[in-house]
C-alpha positions as CSV (number, residue, x, y, z in Angstrom):
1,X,-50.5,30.4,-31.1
2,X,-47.3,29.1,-32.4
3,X,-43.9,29.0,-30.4
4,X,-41.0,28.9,-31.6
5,X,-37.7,26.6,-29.9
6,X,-36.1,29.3,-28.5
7,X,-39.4,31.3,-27.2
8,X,-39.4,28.6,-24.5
9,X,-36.1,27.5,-24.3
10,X,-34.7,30.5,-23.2
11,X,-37.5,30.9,-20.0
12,X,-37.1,27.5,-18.7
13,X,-33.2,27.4,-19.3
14,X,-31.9,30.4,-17.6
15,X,-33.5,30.3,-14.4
16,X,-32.7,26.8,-14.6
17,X,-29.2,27.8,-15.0
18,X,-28.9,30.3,-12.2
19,X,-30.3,27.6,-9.7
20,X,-27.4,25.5,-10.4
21,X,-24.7,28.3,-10.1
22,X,-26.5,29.5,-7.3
23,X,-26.9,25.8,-5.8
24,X,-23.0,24.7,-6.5
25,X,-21.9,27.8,-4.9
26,X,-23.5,27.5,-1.5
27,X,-22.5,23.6,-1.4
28,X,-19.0,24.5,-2.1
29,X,-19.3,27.5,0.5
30,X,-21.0,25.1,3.0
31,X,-18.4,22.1,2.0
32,X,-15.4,24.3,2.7
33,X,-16.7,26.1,5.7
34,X,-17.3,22.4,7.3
35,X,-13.4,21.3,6.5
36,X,-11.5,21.5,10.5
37,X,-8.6,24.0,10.1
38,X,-5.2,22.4,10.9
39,X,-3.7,22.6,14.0
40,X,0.2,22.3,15.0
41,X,2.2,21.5,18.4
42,X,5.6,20.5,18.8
43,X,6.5,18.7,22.1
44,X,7.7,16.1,23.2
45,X,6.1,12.7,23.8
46,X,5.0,11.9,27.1
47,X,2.6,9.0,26.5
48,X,2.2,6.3,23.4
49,X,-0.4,4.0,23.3
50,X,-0.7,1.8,20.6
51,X,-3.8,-0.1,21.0
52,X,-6.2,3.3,21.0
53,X,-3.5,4.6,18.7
54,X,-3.3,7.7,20.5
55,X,-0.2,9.7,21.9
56,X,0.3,12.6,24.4
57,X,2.7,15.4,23.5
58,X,3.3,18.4,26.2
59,X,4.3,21.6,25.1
60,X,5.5,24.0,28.3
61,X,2.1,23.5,30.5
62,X,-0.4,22.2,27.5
63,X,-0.8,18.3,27.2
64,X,-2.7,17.0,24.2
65,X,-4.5,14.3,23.3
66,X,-4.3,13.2,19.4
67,X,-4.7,10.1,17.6
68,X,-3.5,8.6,14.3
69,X,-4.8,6.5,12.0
70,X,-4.8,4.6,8.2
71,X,-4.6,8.2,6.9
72,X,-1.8,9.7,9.1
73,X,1.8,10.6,7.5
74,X,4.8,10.0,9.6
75,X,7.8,11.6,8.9
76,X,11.2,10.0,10.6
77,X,9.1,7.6,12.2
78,X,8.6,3.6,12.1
79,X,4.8,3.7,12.5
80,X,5.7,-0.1,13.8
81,X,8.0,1.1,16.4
82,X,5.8,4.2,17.3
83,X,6.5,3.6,21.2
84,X,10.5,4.4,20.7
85,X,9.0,7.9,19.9
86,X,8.3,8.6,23.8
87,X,10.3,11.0,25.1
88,X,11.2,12.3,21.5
89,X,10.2,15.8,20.6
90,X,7.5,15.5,17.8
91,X,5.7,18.3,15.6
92,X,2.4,17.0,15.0
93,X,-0.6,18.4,12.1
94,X,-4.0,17.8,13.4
95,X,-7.3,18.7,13.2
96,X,-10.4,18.2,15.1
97,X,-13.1,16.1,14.6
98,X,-15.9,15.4,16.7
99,X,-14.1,16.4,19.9
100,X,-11.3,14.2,19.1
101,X,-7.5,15.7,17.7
102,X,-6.8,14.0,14.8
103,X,-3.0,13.4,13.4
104,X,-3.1,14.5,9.8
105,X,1.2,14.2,10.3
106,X,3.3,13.3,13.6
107,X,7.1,13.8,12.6
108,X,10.3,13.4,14.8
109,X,11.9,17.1,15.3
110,X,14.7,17.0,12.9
111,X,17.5,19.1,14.2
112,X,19.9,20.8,12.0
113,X,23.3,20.4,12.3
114,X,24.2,24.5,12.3
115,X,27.6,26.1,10.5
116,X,31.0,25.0,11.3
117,X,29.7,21.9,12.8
118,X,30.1,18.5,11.4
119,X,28.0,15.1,11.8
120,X,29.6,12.2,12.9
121,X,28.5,8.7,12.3
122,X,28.4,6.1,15.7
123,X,31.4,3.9,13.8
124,X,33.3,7.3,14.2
125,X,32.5,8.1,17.3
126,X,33.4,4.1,18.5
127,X,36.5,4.6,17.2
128,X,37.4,7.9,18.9
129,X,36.3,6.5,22.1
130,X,38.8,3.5,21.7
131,X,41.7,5.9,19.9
132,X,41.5,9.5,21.6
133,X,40.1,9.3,24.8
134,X,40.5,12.8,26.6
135,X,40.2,14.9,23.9
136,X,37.0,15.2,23.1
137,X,33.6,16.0,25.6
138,X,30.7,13.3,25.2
139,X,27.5,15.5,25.7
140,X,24.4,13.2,26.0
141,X,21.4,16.2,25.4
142,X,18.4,14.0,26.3
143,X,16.3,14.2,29.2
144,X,18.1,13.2,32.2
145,X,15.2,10.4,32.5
146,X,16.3,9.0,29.4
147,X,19.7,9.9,30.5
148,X,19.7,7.5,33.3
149,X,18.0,4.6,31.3
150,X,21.3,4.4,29.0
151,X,24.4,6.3,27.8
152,X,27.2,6.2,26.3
153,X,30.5,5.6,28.8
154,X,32.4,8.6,29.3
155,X,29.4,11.1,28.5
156,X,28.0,13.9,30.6
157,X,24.4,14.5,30.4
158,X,23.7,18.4,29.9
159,X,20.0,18.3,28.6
160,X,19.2,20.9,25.3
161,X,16.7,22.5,27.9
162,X,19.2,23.5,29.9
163,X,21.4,24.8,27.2
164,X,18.9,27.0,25.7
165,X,18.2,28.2,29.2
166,X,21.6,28.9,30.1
167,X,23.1,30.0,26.7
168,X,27.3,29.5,26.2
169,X,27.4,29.2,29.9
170,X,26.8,26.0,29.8
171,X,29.5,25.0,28.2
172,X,32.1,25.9,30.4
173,X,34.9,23.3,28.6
174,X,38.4,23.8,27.7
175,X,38.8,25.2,24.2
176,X,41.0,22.7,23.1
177,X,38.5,19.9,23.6
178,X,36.1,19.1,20.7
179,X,32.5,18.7,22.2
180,X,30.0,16.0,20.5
181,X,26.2,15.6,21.3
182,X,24.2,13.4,20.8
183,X,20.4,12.9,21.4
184,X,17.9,10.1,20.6
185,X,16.3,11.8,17.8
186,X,17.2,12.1,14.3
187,X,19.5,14.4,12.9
């Protein structure tokens, strides 16, 4: 009995075929299904340490544990002056692996400077200090911790905690006066 090509090609081919399909699918199924899903927090930085390159950021009563490494973005950050970033407020992209959070991004909180405002640079700011004492506020809105540690002369510390808690009340200052914050994050 004679065959021709495509008597056998066609049996051994197609199955052949569907295997693959059928193969590729469930390893791109199975590859997907083992990627960790991304995480987010935004706190601020309670711990840094660099030799287990690892920080702690605390959101309301959650502390968390994640690390960084070669592959980690940061955004607004020195990665070789990563302790200046405790105390900061962070949002950080993770994911876990193997029990372990792992930064896929750790970025400083950028704050917008909202309408009607204006951003001023530090040489400014000297220079009204010196000029026009009196008729301005100095609002330092860092922790009162970091607060303590250093400020500006002549500022007041309100903390932004306790202006989003309190709202316009905490600003109880003569409408004449122009009021500057400042923080230690970036803007």
């Amino acid at each position: 009995m004679r065959y021709s090509r495509g008597a056998l090609f066609k049996p051994l081919v197609v199955p052949l075929i569907f295997l693959v399909l059928l193969f590729w699918g469930s390893f791109s199924a199975l590859h997907s299904a083992s990627q960790p899903a991304e995480k987010k927090i935004k706190g601020q930085v309670t711990a840094v340490a660099v030799t287990i390159q690892t920080i702690t950021v605390q959101q309301r009563d959650q502390r968390i544990n994640i690390k960084w490494d070669k592959n980690t973005v940061f955004k607004h950050i020195d990665p070789a002056k990563i302790r200046e970033i405790q105390g900061q407020e962070v949002e950080v992209t993770y994911v876990e692996v193997g029990g372990q959070n792992i930064a896929k991004v750790i970025a400083l909180a950028v704050v917008e400077v909202p309408p009607g405002a204006k951003e001023i640079k530090t040489n400014e700011l000297a220079k009204l200090i010196a000029e026009k004492p009196g008729t301005f506020v100095l609002i330092d809105s860092r922790p009162p911790a970091r607060f303590r540690a250093s400020y500006i002369p002549t500022a007041i510390n309100l903390p932004i905690s306790v202006m989003e808690r309190l709202g316009e009340a905490s600003l109880p200052f003569p409408k004449d006066k122009t009021l500057i914050f400042y923080c230690g994050g970036v803007t």
